[in-house]
N, C-alpha and C positions, 0 to 999 in steps of 0.2 A: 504494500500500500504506500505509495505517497506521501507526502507531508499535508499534516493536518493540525492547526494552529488552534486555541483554544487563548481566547483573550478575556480582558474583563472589560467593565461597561466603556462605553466609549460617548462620551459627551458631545467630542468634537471628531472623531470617527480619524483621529489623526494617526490612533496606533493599527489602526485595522489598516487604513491608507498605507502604512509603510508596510507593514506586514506581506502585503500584495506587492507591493511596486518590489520588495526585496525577491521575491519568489521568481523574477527575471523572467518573464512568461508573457507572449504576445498574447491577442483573442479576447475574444468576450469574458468578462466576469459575470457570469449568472447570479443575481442577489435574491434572498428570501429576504423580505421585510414583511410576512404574514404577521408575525408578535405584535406590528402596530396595527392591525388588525382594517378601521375604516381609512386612516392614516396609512395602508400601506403605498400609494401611488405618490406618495409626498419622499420622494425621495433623492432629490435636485443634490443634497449636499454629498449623500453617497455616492450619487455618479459623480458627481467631481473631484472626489479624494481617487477612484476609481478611474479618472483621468479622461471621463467620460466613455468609457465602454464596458459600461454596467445594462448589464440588458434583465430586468426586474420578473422572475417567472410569475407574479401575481395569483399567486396559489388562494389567497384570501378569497381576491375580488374573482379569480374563475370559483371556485368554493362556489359563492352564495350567488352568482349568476346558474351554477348547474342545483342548484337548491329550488332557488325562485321557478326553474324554469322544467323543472322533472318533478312532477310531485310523487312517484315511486320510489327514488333516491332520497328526497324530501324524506319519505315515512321512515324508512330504511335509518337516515339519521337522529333523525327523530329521537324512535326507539333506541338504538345507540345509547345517545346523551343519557336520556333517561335511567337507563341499567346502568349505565356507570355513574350517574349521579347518587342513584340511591344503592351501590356497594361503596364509593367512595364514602358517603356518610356512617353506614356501617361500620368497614374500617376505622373510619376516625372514631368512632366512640367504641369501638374494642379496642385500639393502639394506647388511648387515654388511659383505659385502666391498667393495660398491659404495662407502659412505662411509670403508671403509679408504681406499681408494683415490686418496678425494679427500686425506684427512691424508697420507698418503703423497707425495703431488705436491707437496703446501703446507712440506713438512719440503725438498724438495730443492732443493739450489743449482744455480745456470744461470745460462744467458740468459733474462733476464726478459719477453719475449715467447714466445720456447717453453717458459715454465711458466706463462703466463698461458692461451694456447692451450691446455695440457694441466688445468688446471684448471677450467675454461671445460668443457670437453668432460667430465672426470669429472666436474664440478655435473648435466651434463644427462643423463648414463648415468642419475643417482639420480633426474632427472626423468621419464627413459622407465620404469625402474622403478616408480616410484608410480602411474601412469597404466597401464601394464600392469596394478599389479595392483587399482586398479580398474575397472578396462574386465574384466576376467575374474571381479570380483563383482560386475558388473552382470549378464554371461554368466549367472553363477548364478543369481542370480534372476530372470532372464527364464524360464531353464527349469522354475525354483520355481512360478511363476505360470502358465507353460503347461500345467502340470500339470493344474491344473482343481480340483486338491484343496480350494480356501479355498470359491472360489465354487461349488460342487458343496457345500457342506457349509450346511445349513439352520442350524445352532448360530453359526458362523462369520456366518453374514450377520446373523444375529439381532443377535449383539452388536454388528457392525460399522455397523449400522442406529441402534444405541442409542448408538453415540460421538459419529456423525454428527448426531442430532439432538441430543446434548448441548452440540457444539461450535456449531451454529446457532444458537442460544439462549443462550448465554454472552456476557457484552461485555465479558472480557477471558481468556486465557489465558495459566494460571500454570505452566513448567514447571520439577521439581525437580531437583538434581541427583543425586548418586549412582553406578551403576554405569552409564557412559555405554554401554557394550554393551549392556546389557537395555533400556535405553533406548529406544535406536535400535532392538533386533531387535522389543519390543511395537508401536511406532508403525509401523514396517514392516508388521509382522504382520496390523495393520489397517488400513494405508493410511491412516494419519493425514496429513491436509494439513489446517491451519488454515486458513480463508479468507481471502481478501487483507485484506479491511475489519477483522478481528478482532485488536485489539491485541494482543501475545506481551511475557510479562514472564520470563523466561528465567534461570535461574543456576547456577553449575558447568558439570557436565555437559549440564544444560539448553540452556546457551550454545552449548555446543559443538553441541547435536545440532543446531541453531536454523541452522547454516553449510551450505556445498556439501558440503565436505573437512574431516572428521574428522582429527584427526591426536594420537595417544596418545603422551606424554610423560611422562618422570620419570630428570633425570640423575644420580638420589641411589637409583636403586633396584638392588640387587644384579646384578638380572638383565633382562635386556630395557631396557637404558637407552637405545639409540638409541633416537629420534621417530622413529613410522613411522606411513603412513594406514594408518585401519581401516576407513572406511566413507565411505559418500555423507551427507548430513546432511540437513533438510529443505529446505535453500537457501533459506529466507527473508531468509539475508543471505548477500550472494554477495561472494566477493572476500576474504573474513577467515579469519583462523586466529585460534581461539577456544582463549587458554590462561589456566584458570583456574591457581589455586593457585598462580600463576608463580614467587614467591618461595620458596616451597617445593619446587617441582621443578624446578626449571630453574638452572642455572648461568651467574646474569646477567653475573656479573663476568669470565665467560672470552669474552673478543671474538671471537676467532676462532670457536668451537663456534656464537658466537651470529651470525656473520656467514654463515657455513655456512650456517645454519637458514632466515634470511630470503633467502640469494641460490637453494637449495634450492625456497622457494613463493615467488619471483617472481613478483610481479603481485599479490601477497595481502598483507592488512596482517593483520602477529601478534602481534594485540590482547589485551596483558597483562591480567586480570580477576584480581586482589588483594583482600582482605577489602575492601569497603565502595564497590571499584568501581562505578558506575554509567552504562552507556554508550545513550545513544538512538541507535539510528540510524537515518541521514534514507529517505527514501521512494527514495530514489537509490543506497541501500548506504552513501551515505560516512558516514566516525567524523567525530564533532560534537569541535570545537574542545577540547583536554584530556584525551582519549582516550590514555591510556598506551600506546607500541608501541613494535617493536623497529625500529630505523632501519637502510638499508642498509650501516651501516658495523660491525653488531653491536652498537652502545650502544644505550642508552635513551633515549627523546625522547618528547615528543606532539606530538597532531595541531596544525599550527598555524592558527589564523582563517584564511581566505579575505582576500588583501589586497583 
């Protein structure tokens, strides 16, 4: 695979801009700005860092034009939303007592082997949790797709023929961030899969969608503060949790929450993306020397050289 860049948010879209112009590559840049979802055709300043040959696959606005205009696929989505709205709910109020559970354990005095076992064991309840609940929206959308409703629809294959040939033709791939939901649910929607050979310059939301396992975070927001998965991502890069904004959402300084977090996606590294981040990663998945992440003991570290 290619090189595949993995940034953080971009204000002025100045790092993504070099990110691209370094990559030494003629041709079209293909851009996703679905995340801005009605905002996504506003997008004058990206073609210009883009050096003007950003050509916009408008996954949004094809979206809701084959919505408005198929009401078969219409229902099809519909239903969709629906089932995942109400196991998303689910999930979140079983993950709730699930991670009570664990603070609960970690709050009790004992014998430090029988609360090592019993924490041990509540970390994994939250693992079978997350995996339950995506194994049951993968369910969902298998039945999405056996429906027949996308490919039975001539509008549907029209456009999805016309991203396909725009992403063939591109030699590089820009995606934005924004609302990582819409995201995820337009590239879904069309069966977006970049090609192996096709460089990914990715940021925010972008980043995230860019992984296996989504995982939606914000320990500063009134409501729905635990991290909890929401979706499958493209697995371009496998192995990572993709958290932009980090100092802004996330409660670096509390160790514990943050040791939770990482022993929680064991096996994954939970790749901090801060203003001005810039991460390559290698054809192998792994984060390149200097990569900001969270260490198994809850602090902050980076990646270190290869001795």
């Amino acid at each position: 695979m290619t090189s595949t860049h993995l940034l953080g948010p971009q204000r002025f879209l100045t790092t993504a801009g070099a990110v691209v112009r370094g990559l030494g590559v003629d041709g079209p840049v293909a851009t996703i700005t679905a995340g801005w979802e009605e905002r996504e055709s506003d997008d004058a300043e990206l073609d210009s860092v883009m050096n003007g040959r950003s050509r916009n696959l408008r996954l949004f606005g094809r979206m809701m034009d084959v919505l408005e205009r198929d009401a078969d696929v219409a229902a099809a989505a519909l239903a969709l939303r629906d089932a995942v709205d109400d196991l998303a709910h689910l999930y979140s109020l079983r993950l709730q007592h699930a991670l009570d559970a664990v603070y609960a354990v970690r709050r009790r005095k004992g014998r430090a082997d029988v609360l090592a076992a019993a924490d041990a064991d509540a970390l994994e309840a939250v693992r079978r949790l997350d995996r339950w609940y995506l194994d049951q929206v993968r369910t969902l959308y298998g039945e999405a797709y056996a429906s027949g409703a996308t490919e039975s629809s001539p509008l549907w294959a029209e456009n999805r023929a016309e991203v396909t040939e725009q992403l063939a033709s591109a030699s590089v791939l820009a995606v934005a961030g924004g609302h990582v939901g819409m995201l995820l649910r337009t590239m879904q929607f069309f069966s977006v899969r970049p090609p192996a050979e096709l460089p990914v310059v990715a940021w925010s939301a972008g980043a995230m969608a860019m992984t296996r396992m989504v995982v939606l975070f914000n320990d500063f927001a009134q409501t729905g503060a635990v991290a909890q998965v929401w979706d499958r991502g493209l697995a371009r890069v496998e192995r990572v949790i993709a958290l932009p904004h980090a100092r802004r959402r996330i409660h670096l300084d509390d160790r514990v929450r943050m040791e939770v977090f990482v022993r929680r996606f064991e096996g994954y590294a939970c790749l901090l993306l801060d203003d001005g981040a810039r991460v390559a990663v290698g054809p192998d998945g792994a984060l390149p020397p200097g990569a900001r992440v969270l260490r198994a003991d809850g602090t902050l570290g980076v990646v270190e050289a290869a001795a």
